[in-house]
VOBA-1610 file (N, C-alpha, C; in pm, whole numbers, padded with zeros to 5 digits, always signed):
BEGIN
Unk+09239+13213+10312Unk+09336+13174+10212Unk+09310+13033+10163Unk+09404+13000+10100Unk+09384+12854+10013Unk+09385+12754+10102Unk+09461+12743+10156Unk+09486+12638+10262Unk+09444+12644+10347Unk+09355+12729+10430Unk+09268+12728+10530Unk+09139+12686+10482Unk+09073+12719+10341Unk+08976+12701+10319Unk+08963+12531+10256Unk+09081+12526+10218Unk+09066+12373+10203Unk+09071+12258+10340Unk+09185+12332+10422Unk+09157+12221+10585Unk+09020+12232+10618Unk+08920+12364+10581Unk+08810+12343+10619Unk+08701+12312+10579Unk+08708+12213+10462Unk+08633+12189+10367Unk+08616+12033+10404Unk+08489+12026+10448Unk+08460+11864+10450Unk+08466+11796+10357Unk+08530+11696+10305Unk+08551+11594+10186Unk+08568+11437+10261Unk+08471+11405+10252Unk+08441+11234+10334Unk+08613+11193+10245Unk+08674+11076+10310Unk+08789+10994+10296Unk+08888+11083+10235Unk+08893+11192+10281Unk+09036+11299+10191Unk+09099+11327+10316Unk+09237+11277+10336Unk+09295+11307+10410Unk+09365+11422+10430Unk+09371+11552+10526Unk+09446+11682+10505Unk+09578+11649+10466Unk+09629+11703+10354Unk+09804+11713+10316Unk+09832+11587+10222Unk+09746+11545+10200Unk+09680+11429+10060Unk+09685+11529+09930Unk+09726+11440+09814Unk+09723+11481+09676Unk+09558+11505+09655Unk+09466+11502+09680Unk+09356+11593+09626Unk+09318+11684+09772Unk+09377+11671+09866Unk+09402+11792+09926Unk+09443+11919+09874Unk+09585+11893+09870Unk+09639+11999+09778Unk+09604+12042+09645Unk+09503+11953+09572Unk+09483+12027+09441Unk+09360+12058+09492Unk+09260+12051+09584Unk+09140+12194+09648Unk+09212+12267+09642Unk+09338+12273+09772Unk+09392+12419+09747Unk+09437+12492+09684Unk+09520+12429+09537Unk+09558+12502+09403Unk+09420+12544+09377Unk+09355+12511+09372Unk+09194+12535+09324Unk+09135+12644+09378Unk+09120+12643+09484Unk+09095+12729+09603Unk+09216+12892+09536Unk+09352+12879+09533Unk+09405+12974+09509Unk+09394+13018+09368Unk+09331+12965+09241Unk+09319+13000+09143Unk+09213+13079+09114Unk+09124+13023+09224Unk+08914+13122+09255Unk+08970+13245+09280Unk+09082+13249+09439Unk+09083+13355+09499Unk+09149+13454+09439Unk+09287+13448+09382Unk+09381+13495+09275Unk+09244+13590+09130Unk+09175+13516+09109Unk+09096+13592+09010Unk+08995+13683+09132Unk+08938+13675+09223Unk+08865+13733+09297Unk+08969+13874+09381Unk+09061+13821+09366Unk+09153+13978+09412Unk+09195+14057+09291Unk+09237+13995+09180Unk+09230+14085+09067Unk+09105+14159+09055Unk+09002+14093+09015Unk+08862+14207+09040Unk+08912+14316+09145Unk+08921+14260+09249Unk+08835+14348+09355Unk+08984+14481+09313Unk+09081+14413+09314Unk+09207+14531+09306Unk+09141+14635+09128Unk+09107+14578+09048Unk+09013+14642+08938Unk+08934+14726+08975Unk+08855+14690+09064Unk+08779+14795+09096Unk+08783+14897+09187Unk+08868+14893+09225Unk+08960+14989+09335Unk+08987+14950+09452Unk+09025+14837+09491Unk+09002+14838+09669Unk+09157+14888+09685Unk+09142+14995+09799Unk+09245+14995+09812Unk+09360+14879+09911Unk+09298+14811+10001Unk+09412+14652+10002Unk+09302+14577+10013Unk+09386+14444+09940Unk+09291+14329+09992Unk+09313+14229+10079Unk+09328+14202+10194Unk+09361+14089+10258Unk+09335+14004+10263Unk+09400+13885+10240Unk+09390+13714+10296Unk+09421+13683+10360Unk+09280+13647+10449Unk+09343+13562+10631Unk+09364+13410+10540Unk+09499+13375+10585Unk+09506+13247+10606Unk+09611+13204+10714Unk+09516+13178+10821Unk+09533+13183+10986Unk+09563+13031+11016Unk+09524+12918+10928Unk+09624+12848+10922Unk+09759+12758+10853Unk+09835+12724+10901Unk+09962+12664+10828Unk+10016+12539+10828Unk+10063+12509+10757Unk+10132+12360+10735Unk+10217+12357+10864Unk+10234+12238+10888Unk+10348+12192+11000Unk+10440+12108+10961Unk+10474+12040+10859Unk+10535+12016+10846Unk+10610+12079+10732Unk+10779+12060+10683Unk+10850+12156+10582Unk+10798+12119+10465Unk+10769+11975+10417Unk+10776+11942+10279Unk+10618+12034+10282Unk+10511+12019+10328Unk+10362+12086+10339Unk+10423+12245+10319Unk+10521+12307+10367Unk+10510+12448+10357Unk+10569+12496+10213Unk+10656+12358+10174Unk+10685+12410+09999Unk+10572+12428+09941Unk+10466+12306+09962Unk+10348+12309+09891Unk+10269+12460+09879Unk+10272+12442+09989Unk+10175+12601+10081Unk+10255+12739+09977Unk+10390+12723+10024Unk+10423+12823+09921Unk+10381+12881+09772Unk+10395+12733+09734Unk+10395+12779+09588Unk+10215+12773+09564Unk+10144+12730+09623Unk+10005+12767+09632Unk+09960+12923+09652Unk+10015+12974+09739Unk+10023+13131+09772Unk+10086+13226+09645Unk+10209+13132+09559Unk+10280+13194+09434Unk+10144+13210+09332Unk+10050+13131+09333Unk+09934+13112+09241Unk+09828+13174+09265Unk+09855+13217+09425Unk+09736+13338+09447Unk+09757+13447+09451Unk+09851+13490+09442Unk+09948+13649+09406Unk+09980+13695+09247Unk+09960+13575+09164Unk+10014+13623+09072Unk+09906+13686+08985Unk+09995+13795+08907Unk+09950+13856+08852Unk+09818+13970+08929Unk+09881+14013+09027Unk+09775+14098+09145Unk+09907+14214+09141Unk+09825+14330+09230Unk+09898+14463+09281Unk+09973+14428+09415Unk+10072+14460+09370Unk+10150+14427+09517Unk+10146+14466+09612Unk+10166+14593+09547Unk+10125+14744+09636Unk+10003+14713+09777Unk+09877+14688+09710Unk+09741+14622+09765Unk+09706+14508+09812Unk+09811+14437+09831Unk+09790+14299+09913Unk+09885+14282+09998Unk+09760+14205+10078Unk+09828+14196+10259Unk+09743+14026+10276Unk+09849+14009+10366Unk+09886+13827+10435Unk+09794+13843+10545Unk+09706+13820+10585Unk+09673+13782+10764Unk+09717+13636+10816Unk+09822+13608+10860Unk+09873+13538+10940Unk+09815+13477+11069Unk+09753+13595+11125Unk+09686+13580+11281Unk+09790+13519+11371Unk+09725+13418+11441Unk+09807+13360+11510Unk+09880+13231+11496Unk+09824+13205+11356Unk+09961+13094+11282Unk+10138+13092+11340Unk+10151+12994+11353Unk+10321+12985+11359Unk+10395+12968+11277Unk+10499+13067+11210Unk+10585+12996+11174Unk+10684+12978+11197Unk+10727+12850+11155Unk+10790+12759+11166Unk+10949+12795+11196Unk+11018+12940+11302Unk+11144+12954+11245Unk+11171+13070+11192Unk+11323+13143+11187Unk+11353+13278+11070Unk+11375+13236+10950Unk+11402+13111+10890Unk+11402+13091+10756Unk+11267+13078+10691Unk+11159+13027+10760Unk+11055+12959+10727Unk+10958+13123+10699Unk+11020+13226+10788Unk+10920+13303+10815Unk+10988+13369+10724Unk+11121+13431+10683Unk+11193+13505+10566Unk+11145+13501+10426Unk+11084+13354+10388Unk+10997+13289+10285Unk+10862+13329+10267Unk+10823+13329+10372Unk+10679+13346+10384Unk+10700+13543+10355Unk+10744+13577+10437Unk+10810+13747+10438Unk+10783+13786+10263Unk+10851+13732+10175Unk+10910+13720+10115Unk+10783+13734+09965Unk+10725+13668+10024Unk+10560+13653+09870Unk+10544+13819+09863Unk+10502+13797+09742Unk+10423+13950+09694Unk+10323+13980+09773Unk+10308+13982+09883Unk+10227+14062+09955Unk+10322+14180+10054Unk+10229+14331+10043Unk+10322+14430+10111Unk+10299+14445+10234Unk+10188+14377+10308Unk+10151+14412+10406Unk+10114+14286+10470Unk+10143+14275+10602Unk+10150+14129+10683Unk+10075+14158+10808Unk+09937+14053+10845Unk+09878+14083+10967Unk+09936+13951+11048Unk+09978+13998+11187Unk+10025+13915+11280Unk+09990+13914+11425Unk+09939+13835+11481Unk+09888+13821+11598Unk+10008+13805+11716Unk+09999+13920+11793Unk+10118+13917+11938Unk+10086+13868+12044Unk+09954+13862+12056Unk+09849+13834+12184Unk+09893+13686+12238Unk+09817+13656+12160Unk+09788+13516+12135Unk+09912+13397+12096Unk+10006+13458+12013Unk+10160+13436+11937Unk+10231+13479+11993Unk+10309+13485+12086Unk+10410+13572+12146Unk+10534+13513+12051Unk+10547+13392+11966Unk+10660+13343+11931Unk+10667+13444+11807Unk+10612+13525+11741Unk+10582+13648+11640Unk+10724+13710+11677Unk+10724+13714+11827Unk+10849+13830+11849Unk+10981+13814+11783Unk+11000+13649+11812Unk+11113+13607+11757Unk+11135+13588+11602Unk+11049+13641+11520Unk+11055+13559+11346Unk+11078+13754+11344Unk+11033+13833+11362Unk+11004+13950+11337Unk+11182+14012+11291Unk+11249+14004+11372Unk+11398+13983+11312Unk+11420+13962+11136Unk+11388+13883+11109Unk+11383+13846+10931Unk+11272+13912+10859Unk+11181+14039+10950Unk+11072+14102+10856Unk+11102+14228+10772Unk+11090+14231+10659Unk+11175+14305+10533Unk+11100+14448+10559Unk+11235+14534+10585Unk+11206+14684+10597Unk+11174+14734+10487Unk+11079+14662+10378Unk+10962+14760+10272Unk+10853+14723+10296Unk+10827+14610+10381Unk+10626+14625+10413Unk+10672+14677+10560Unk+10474+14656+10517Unk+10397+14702+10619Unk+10377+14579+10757Unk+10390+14597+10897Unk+10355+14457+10970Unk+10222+14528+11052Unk+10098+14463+11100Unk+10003+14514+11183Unk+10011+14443+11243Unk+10052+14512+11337Unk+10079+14396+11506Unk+09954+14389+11580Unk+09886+14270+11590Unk+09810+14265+11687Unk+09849+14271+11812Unk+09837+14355+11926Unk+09857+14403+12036Unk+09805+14396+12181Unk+09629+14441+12125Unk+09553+14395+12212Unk+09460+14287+12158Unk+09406+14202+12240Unk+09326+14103+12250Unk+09143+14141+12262Unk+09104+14098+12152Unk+09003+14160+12089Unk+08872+14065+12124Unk+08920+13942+12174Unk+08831+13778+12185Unk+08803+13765+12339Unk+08895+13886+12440Unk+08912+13808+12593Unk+08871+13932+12642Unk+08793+13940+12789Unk+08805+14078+12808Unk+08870+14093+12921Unk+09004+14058+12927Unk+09116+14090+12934Unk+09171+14232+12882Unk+09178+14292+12970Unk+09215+14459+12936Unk+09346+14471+12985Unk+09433+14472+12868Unk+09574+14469+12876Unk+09619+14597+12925Unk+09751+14618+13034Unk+09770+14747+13125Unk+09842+14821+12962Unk+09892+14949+13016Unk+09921+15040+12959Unk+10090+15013+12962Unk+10131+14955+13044Unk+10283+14879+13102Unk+10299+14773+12954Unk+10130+14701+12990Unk+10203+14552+12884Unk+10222+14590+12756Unk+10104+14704+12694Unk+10095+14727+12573Unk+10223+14819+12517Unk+10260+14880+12615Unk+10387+14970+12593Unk+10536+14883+12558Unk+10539+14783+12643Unk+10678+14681+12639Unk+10652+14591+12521Unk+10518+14592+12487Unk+10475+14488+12324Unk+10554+14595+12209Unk+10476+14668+12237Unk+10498+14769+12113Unk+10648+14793+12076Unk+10728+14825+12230Unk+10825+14890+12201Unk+10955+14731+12160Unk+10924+14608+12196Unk+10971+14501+12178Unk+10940+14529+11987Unk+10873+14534+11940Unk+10821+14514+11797Unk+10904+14645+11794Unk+10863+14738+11833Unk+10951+14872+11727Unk+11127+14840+11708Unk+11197+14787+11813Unk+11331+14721+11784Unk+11340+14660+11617Unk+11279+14582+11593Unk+11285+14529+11455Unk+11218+14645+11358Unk+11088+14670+11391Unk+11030+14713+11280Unk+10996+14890+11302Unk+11010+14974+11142Unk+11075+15111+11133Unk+10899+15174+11173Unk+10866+15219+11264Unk+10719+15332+11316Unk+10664+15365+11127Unk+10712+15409+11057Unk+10647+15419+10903Unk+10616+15291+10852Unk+10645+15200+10950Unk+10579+15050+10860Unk+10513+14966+10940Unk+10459+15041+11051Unk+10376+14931+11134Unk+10244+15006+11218Unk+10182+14941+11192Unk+10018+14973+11242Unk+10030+14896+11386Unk+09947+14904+11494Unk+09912+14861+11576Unk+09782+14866+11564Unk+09727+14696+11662Unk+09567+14690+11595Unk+09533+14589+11728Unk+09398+14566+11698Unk+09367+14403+11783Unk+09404+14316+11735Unk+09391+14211+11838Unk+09413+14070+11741Unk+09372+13998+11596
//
């Protein structure tokens, strides 16, 4: 996403969350915004944007927002999905917002995020959520006990027709 690709963009004396910070990342979301229109043109059926990481502070997540408003617009709604990963956010208001962008489908990391459980409460019964479940990076082979009490913790909030289970 925009903001990941700009924290990871070496720029000698640019400080992250700096005014030409943030205009890489308007920048960054204006490339990507035309690069998902294509690809949704030519049929994909979804397109996802990992952007795995997030602002920490509130005034940074208005920014972040309306950066994400500039990479959605004018795209299929239907066909776009958030990868989150194991980003935090910030809270049920913070995450209701984020919920909230034209994207229908949300990837979220449980593994790794256990605080996921708690924002999941404010996740809107018309998308899609893909719960990461098992841990895909560790070989750590999660019991059949843990994966069962993950799942069934997530199915409380979210309706079996709107949620995938996946790796991390």
């Amino acid at each position: 996403g925009p903001y990941t690709l700009a924290k990871y963009t070496k720029m000698p004396g640019v400080e992250i969350h700096s005014q030409p910070f943030w205009a890489l990342a308007w920048s960054y979301a204006e490339v990507l915004n035309q690069e998902v229109r294509e690809l949704q043109k030519s049929g994909a059926a979804l397109v996802r944007i990992d952007e795995t990481e997030l602002p920490h502070f509130w005034q940074d997540t208005e920014k972040h927002l309306e950066i994400l408003q500039v990479l959605v617009a004018q795209t299929d709604f239907p066909r776009l999905a958030l990868n989150l990963g194991t980003a935090t956010l910030q809270g049920e208001v913070t995450a209701s917002r984020y919920f909230s962008l034209a994207f229908s489908t949300f990837f979220l990391d449980f593994v790794q995020n256990g605080r996921h459980l708690s924002i999941i409460r404010v996740f809107p019964k018309s998308k899609t959520l893909v719960a990461g479940i098992m841990d895909g990076e560790d070989t750590h082979l999660e019991s059949e006990a843990e994966l069962q009490e993950l799942t069934l913790a997530i199915r409380e909030h979210i309706a079996a027709d709107r949620l995938a289970l996946a790796l991390n």
